[in-house]
N, C-alpha and C positions, 0 to 999 in steps of 0.2 A: 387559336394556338396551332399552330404549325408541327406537324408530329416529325421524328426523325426518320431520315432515311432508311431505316430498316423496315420500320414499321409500314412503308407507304404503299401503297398498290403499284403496281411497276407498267406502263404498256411499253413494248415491244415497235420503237421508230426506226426507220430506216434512212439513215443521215449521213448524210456525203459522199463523198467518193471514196468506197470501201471500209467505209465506218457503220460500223451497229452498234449500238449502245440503245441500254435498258432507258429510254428518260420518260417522267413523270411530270405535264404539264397542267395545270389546273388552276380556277377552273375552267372547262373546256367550252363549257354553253355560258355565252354570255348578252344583255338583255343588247342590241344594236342603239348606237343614243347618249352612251354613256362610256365613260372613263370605268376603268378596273384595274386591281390585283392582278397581275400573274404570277403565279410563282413555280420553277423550271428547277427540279433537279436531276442526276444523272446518278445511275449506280456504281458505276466503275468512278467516282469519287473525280470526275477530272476537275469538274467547278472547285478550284482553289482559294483557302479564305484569304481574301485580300486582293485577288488577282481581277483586272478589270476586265469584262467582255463587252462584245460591239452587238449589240442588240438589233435587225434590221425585220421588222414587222409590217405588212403591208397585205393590201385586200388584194384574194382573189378575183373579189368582180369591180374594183372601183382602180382603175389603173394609174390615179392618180396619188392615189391616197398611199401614204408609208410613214415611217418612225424609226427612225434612226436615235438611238441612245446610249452610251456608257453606263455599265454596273459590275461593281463589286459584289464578286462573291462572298455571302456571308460565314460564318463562324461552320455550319450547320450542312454547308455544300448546296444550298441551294440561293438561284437567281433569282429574288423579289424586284417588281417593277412595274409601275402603273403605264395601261395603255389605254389609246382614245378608240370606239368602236363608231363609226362615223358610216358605216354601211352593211346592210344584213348580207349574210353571207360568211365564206369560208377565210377564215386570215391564216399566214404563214410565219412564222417566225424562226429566222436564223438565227443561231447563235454563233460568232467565230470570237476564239482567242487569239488573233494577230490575221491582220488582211489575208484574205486569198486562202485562209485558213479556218476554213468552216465546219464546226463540230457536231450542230445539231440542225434539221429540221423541222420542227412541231407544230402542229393545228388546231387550230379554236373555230368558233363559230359562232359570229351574231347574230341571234333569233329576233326577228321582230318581239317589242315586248309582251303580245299575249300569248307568245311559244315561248319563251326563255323561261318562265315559271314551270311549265311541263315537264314531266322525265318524261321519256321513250320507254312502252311497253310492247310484247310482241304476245299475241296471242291468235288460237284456232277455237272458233265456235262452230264447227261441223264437224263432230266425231262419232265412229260407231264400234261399239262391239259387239262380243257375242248375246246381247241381247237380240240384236237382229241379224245383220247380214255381217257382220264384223267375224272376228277372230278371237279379240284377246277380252278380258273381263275389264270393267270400268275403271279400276283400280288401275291396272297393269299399264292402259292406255295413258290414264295419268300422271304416273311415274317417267315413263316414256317422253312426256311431252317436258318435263322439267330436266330428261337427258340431252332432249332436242333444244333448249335454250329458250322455252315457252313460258312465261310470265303469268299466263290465264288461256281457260280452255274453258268447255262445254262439251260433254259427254250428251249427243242429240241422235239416242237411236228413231229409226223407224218408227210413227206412232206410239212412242212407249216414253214416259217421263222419269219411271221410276229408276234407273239405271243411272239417271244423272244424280240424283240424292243418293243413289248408293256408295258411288266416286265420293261424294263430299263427305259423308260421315266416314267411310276409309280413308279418307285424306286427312279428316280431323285425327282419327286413332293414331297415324303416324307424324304427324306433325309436318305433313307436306307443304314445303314454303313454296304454295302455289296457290293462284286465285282459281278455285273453280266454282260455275255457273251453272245451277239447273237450265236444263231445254231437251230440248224432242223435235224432230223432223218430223211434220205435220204436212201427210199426205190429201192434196187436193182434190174434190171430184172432176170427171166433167176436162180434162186437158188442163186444169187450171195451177197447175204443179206443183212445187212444197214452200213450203214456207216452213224455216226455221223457227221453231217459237223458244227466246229467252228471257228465264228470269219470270214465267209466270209460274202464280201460286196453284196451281194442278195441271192437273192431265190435260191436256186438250184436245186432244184426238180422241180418248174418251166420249166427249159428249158429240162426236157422228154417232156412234152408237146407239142411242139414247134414239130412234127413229121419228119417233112421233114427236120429242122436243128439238130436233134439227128440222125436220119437215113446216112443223112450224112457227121455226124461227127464220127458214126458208122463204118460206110464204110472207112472213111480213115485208123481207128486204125487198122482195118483186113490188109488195103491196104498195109500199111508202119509199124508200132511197130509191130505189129502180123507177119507181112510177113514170116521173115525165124524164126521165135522163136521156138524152142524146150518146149513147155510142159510138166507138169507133167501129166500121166497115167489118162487116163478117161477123162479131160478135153479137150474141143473143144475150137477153138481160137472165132469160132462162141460166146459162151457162156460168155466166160474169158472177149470178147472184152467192156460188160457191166459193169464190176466193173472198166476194165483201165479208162470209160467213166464217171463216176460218180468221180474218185479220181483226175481226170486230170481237169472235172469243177471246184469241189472246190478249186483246187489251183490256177487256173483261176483265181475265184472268190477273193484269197488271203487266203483263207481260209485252214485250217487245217482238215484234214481226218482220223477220228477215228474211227477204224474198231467194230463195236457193237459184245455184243454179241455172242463169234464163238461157242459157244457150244450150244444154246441155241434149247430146242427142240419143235417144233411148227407142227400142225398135224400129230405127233407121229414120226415125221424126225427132222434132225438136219436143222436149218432154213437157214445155210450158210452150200451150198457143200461142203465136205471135199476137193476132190480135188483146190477146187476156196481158199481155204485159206490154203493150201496145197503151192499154185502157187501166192498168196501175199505176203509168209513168204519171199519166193524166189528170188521172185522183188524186197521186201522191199517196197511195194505199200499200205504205210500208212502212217502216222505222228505217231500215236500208238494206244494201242491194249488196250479194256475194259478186262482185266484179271479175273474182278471181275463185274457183271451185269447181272447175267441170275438168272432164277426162281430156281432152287433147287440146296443144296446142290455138285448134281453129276456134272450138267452142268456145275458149277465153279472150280470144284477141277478137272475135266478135264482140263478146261481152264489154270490152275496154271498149271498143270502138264506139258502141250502142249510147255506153255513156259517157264520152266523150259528145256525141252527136247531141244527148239529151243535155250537159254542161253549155253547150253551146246556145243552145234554147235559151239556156235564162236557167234551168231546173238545178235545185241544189239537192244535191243526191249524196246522201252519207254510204260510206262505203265501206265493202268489209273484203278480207281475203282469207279462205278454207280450204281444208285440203279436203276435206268430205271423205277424209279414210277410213278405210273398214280393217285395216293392218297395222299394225305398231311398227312394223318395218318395211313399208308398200314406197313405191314413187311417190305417193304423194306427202304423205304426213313428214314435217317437217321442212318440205319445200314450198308450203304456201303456208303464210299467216302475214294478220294486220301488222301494223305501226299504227298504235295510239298513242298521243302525246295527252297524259291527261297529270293532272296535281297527283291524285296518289296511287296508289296498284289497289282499290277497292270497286265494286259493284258500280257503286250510282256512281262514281269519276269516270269510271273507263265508259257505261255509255252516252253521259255526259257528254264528252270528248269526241267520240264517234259524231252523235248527233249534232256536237258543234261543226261537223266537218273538220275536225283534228285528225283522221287517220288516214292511211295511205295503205292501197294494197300490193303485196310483194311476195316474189317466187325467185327460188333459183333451184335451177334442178344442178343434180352430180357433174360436174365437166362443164357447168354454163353459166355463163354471168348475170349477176343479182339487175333483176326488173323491178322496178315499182312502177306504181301506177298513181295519178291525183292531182291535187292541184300544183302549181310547179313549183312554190315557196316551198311546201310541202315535202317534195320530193326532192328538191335539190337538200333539204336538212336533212330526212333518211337516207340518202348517200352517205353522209358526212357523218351521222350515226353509226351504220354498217361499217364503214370503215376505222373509225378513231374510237367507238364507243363499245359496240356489239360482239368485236373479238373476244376480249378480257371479260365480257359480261357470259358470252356460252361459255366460255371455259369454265366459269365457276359452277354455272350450271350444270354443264358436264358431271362434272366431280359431286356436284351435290346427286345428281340422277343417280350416280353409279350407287354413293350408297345408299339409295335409299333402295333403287333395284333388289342390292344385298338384302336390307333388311325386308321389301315383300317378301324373297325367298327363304325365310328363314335364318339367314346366317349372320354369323356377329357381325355388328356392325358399332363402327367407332363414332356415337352420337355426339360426343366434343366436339370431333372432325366437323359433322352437320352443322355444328353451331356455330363454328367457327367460320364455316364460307357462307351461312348466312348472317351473317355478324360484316363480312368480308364483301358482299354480296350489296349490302344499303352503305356501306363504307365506297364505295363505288358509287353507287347513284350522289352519295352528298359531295364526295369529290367533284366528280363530272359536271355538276349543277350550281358548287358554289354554296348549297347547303347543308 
């Protein structure tokens, strides 16, 4: 059932020559392969019942391919009309009421069929507070990221776990419609540099502690994995044997091991050996790799490049992008986070997703246009995302952060209001998706 025009979510097209109008096309992801529904209405009421429009739809990437058709508008003000999707990628559809008189522009996208099932989520699994080097409290950070138009986070201070289950039981007390993730930034010995650990069931950095049960847990990876292994150049199995020990707890622990950082340069050196990530790519002694998370420009476009060079290999490297902020309002936070395309906004889907090679890593700083990073199927549909999808998805977000903001502080705050833009909020994703 088709709801009326008041009711519907509106995006914001920019249509013809000097024309703007509110129109609502859906739905927008659609499976490539197959014939589909569109259905096209307009707020300012022009689709007239009865009146025929000239329909001309056609692929951004297949230059041959278009659809030309007649439709009557119905009763309801809106354009229903089956089209054929015969090539993945971006489609365009014009609408004109009489030749040379064109009223709308609007955009779809055919997903290969094992992305058209997916929504689009955005999330940061590198955050810190005042637990360690941070500023604001795990809560606050939280809050924050749902102002920022963030989907799912990870509260990962410094060696410490607990800080991230403190974010989640305060998220639970307020009913924060947000996915958050235990983890902990999990400092290596020896040059061998952090690893993110998420979604294990304890402390991990903990048990370095523990002297005499690391030493000899130490000792067996030299004993037995190390023993007859061949190395990469420069690298001691002494050295290497401290990062196999840190990736081998967190899966212990069940948890997932996400390499931070590899470019990342700290007393004027790269803070992870080259050789020691030289000899993880090797192993594949990770779950995946922050592509995107270090302080400057060069550090990252290294990193992009590294694995690029390593895609090229043959290596399938799951990929993530963090802003690794210790500010709620710094450069970085909110200017880097993933694109996972996973079935639903829960735990085991979104690293599911990741690990299928479903996510794409992306930055846009103040004054400079949105980058991703990934496979290029990938990334040609998070364009198309960011642009037709992700506007009207922060703004709701927005609105939801502000009051929740409110309500950390103390002050009244209008809980309908919240229910309502998250109510407004999956009315959105089943539009956009078709369910």
């Amino acid at each position: 059932m088709f709801q009326r025009r008041k009711n519907i979510l509106r995006f914001n097209t920019i249509l013809g020559a000097n024309m703007n109008f509110n129109c609502d096309i859906y739905p927008k992801i659609l499976p490539v392969g197959k014939e589909a529904e569109i259905s096209i209405s307009i707020a300012e009421s022009v689709f007239k019942q009865g009146h025929t429009y000239s329909i001309h739809a056609f692929s951004k990437v297949n230059l041959w391919e278009e659809t030309r058709l007649e439709v009557k508008a119905d009763g309801d003000g809106f354009l229903r009309f089956c089209l054929p999707f015969q090539t993945q990628g971006e489609y365009l559809v014009n609408v004109y009421q009489a030749p040379e008189d064109k009223l709308i522009t609007a955009h779809l996208f055919a997903a290969h069929p094992d992305l058209a099932w997916r929504k689009a989520y955005k999330g940061d699994m590198h955050i810190h507070t005042h637990y360690s080097d941070g500023r604001q409290s795990p809560i606050y950070m939280a809050v924050r990221a749902k102002e920022l138009g963030l989907d799912f986070i990870a509260i990962t201070d410094h060696d410490r776990y607990q800080p991230s289950l403190e974010a989640i039981e305060e998220a639970k007390k307020m009913n924060l419609n947000l996915l958050l993730l235990p983890g902990e930034e999990v400092s290596v010995r020896e040059g061998c540099g952090h690893f993110v650990a998420l979604c294990a069931s304890d402390w991990v950095a903990a048990q370095k502690s523990q002297t005499e049960i690391y030493d000899k847990d130490y000792q067996d990876i030299l004993d037995n994995e190390l023993k007859d292994k061949t190395l990469v150049d420069e690298l001691s199995k002494e050295k290497y044997a401290h990062a196999v020990w840190t990736v081998k707890k967190i899966h212990e622990f069940g948890g997932h091991a996400i390499l931070a950082h590899p470019y990342w340069v700290a007393g004027q050196k790269f803070h992870l050996n080259r050789p020691v990530y030289d000899q993880l790519l090797e192993d594949g002694l990770y779950d995946a790799v922050e592509v995107l998370g270090d302080v400057t420009p060069e550090d990252n476009l290294l990193s992009v490049a590294k694995y690029f060079e390593e895609v090229a290999k043959g290596r399938k490297i799951p990929i993530m992008s963090n802003s690794d902020t210790h500010r709620s309002h710094d450069q970085m936070y909110g200017n880097y986070w993933a694109l996972v395309l996973a079935e639903k906004l829960e735990q085991e889907e979104i690293f599911d997703a990741i690990f299928d090679l479903k996510s794409v890593a992306c930055e846009q700083h103040p004054g400079e246009k949105l980058r991703i990073y990934g496979p290029f199927d990938l990334v040609e549909y998070a364009f198309f995302l960011h642009r037709e999808f992700f506007p009207m998805h922060d703004k709701i977000c927005a609105q939801e952060g502000e009051l929740y903001m409110r309500l950390l502080n103390g002050e009244k705050t209008d809980h309908k209001e919240l229910e309502r833009l998250k109510t407004e909020l999956g009315r959105l994703y089943e539009k956009t998706w078709g369910k």
